[in-house]
Structure formats: C-alpha cells, structure tokens
KEKELO-655774 format. One line per 5 residues: number of its first residue (from 1); for each residue x, y, z of N, C-alpha, C, CB. Coordinates in nm, 4 decimals. Glycine has a CB too. Layout:
NUM) X,Y,Z,X,Y,Z,X,Y,Z,X,Y,Z; ...
***
This chain:
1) -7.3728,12.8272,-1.3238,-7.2703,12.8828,-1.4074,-7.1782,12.9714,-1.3225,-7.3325,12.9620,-1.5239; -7.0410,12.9796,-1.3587,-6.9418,13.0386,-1.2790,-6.9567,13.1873,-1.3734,-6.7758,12.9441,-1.2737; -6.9226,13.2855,-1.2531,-6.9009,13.4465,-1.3458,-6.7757,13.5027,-1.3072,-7.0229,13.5800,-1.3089; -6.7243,13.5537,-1.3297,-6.5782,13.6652,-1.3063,-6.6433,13.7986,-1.2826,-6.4573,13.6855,-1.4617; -6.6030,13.8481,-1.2036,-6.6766,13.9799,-1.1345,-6.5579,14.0353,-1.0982,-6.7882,13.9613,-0.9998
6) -6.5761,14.1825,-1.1935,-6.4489,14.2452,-1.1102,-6.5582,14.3819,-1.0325,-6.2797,14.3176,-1.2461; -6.4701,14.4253,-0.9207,-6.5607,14.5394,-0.8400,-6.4515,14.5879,-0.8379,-6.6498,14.5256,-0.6971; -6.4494,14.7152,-0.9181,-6.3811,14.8388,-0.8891,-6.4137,15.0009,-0.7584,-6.3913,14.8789,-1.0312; -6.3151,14.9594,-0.6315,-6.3831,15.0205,-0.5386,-6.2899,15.2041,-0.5846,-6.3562,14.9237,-0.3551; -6.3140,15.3030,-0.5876,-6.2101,15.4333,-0.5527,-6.2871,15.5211,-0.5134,-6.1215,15.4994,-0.6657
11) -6.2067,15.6065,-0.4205,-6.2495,15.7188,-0.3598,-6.3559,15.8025,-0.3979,-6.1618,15.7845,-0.3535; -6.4486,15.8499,-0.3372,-6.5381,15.9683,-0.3918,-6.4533,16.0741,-0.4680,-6.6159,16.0452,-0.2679; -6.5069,16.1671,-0.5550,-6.3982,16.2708,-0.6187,-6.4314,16.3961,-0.5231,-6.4229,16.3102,-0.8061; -6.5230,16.3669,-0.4600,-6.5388,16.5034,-0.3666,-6.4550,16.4854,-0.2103,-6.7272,16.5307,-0.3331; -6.3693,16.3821,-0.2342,-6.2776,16.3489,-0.1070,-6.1206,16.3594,-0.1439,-6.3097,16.1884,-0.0509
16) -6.0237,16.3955,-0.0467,-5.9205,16.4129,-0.0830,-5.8622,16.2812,-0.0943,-5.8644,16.4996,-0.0125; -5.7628,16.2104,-0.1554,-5.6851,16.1192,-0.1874,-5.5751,16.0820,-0.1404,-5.6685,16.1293,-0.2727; -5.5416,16.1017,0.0294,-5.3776,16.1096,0.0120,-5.3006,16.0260,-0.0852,-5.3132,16.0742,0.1382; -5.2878,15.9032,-0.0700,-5.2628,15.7827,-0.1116,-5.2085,15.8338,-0.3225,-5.4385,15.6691,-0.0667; -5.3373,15.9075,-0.3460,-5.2900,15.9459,-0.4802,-5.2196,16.0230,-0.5052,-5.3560,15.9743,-0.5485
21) -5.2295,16.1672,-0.4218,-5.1322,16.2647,-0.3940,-4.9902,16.2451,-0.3856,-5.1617,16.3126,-0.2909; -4.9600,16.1127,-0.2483,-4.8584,16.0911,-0.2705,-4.7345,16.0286,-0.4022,-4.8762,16.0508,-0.1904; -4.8650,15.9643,-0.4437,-4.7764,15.8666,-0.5743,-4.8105,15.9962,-0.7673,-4.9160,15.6153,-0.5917; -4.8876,16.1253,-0.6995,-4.8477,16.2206,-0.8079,-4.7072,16.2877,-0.7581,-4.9710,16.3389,-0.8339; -4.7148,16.3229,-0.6027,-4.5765,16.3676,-0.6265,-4.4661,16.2762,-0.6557,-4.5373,16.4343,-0.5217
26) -4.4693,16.1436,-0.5724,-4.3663,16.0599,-0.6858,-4.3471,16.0791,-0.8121,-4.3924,15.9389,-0.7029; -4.4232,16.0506,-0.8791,-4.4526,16.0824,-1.0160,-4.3869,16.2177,-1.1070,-4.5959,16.0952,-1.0092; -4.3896,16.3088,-1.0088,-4.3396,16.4379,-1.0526,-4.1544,16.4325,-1.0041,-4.4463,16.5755,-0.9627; -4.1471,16.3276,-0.9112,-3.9825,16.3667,-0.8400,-3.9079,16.2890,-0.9858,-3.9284,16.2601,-0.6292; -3.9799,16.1585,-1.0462,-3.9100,16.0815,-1.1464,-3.9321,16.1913,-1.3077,-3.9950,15.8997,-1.1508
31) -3.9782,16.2830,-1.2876,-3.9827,16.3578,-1.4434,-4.0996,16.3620,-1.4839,-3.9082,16.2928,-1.5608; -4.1718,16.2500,-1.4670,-4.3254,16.2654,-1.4746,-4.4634,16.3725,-1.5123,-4.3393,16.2438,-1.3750; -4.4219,16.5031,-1.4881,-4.5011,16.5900,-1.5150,-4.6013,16.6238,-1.5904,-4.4589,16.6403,-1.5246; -4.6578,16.5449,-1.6469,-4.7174,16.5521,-1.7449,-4.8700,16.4545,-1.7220,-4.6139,16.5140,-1.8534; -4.8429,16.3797,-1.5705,-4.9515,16.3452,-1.4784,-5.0355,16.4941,-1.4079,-4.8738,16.2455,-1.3530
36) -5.1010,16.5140,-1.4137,-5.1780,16.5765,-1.3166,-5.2981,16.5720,-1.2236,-5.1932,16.6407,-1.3575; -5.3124,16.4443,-1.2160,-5.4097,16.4320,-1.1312,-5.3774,16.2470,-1.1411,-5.5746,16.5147,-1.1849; -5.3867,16.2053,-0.9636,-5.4070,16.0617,-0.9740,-5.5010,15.9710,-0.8530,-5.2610,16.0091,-0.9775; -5.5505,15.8982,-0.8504,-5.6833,15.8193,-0.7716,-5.6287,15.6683,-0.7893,-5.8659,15.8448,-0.8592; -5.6208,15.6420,-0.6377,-5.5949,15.5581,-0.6026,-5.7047,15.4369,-0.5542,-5.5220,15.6058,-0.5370
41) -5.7313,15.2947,-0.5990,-5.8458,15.2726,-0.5473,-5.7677,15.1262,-0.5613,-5.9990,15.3250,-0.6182; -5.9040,15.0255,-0.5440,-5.8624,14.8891,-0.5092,-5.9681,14.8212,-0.6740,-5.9262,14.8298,-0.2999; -5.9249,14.6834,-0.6903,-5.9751,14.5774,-0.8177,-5.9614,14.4778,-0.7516,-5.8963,14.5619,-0.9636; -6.1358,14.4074,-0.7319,-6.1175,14.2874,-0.6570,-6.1910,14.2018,-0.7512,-6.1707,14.2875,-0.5030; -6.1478,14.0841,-0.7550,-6.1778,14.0307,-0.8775,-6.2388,13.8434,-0.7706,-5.9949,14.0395,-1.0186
46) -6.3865,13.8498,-0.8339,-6.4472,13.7739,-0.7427,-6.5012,13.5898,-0.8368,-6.5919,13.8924,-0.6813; -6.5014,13.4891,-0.8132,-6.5790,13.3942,-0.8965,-6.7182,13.3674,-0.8501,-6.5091,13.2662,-0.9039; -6.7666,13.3699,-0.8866,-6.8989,13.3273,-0.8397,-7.0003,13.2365,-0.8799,-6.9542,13.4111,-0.8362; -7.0798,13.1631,-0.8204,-7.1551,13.0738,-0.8837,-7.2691,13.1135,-0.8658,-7.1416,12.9516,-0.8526; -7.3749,13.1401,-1.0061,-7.5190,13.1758,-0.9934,-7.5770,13.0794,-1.0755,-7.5596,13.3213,-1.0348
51) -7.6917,13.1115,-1.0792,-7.8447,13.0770,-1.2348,-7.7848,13.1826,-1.3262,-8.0781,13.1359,-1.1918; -7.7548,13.3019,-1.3317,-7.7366,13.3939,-1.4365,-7.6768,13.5348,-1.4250,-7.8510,13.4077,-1.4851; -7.6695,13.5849,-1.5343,-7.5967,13.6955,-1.4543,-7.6367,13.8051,-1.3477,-7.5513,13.7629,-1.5388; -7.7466,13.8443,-1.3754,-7.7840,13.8999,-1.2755,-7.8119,13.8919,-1.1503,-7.8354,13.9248,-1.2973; -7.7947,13.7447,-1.1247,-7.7712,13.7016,-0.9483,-7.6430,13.6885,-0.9561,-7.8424,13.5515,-0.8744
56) -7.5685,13.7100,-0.9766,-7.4136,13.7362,-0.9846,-7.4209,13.8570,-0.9370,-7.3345,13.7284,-1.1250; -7.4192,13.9135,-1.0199,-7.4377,14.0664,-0.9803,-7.5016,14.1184,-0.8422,-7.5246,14.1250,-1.0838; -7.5951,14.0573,-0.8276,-7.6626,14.0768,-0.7081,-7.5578,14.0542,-0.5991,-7.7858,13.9842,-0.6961; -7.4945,13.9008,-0.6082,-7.4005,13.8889,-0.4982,-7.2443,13.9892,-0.4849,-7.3663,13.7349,-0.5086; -7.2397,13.9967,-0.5777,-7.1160,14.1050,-0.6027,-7.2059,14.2488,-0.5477,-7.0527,14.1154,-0.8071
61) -7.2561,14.2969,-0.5507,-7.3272,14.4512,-0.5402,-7.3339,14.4380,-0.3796,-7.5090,14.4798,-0.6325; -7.4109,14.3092,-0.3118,-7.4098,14.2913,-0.1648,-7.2427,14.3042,-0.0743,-7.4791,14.1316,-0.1478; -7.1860,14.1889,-0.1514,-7.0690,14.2016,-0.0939,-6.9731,14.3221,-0.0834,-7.0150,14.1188,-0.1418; -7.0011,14.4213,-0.1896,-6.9436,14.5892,-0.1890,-7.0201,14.6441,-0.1198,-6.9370,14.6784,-0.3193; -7.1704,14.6811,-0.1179,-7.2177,14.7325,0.0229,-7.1442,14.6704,0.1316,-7.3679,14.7051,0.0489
66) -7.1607,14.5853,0.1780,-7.1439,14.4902,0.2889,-7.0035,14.5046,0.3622,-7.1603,14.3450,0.2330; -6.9217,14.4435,0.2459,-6.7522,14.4353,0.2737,-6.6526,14.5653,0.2040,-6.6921,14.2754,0.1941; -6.6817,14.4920,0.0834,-6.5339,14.5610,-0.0006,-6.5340,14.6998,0.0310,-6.5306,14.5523,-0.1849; -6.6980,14.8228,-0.0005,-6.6226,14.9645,0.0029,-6.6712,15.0233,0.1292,-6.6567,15.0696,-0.1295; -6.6493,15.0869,0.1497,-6.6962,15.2060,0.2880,-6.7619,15.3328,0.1903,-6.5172,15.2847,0.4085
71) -6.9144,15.2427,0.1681,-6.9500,15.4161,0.0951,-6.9500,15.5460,0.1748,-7.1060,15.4277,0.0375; -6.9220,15.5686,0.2530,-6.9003,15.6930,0.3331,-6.7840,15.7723,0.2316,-6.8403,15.6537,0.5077; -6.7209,15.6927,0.2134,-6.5531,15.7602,0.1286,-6.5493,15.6972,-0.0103,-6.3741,15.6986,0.2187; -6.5874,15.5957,-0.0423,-6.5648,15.5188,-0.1599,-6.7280,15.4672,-0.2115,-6.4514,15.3845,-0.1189; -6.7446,15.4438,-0.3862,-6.7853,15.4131,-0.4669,-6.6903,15.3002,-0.5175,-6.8158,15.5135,-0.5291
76) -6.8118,15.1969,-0.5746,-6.7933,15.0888,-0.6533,-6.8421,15.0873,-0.8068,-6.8524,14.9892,-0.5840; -6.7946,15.0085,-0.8733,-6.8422,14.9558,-0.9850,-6.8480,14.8405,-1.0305,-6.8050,14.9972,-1.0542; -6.9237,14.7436,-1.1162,-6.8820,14.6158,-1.0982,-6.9362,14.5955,-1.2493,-6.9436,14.5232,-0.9609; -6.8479,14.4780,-1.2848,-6.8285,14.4307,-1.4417,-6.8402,14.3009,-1.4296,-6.6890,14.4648,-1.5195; -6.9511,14.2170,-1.5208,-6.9691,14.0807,-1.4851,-6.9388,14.0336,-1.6498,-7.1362,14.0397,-1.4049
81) -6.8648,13.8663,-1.6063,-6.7961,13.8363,-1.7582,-6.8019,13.6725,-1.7085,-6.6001,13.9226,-1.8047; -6.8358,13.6148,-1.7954,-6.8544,13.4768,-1.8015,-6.7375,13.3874,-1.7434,-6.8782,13.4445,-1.9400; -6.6769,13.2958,-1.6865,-6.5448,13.2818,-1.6474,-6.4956,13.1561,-1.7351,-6.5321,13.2631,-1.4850
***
C-alpha cells in the first residue's frame, strides 16, 4: 500500500531563527504588526510503499534522523495519510 507522509522539520524553540526574524521584520516594514513571533521550517512531503502504516512511519522517522533534519538545531514531526 502507498502512504503520503508529510515530515514537518523546524527549528528547536530554544534556538534563534534568523531566517524567521528576518521575514517578522518584513512583516512589520509591510504594516503587519500584529505578527509577533515567526519560525521558519521546511514540509517534505514523501510517498511511500509499505505492509502498513506503521512501517511507513518507520521509513519516514529513519529518513528525518538520517537526512531531512539536523537534530542538533531542528525537530521533526511526521503525519501519515493513506495516498
């Protein structure tokens, strides 16, 4: 069976953000103000072929250790959905 796996990678909250920083002060130059805080991260959206969902998962969870995040700085999350 095929799965849709999305892995949501973003920054630790105990790390600074440039990347978000910059696009709050954007945010504030267009009128915006009413943002105060923003986190910038990545949505990788994977197909996969398992037996079920939870070896899906398994391969998605490896491939974010492995590839997608740098847990040193970043956390993942991952959402599995039938495709």
């Amino acid at each position: 069976m095929t799965y849709t796996i999305q892995v949501k990678v973003m920054p630790l909250k105990e790390l600074l953000d440039p990347q978000g920083k910059a696009v709050l002060t954007g945010l504030g130059n267009l009128g915006l103000k009413a943002v105060s805080d923003v986190r910038v991260g990545k949505n990788i959206t994977l197909q996969v072929d398992a037996a079920d969902e939870a070896a899906a998962k398994a391969v998605a969870e490896e491939a974010a250790r492995k590839l997608l995040a740098n847990q040193v700085m970043e956390y993942f999350e991952i959402e599995v959905s039938q495709a």
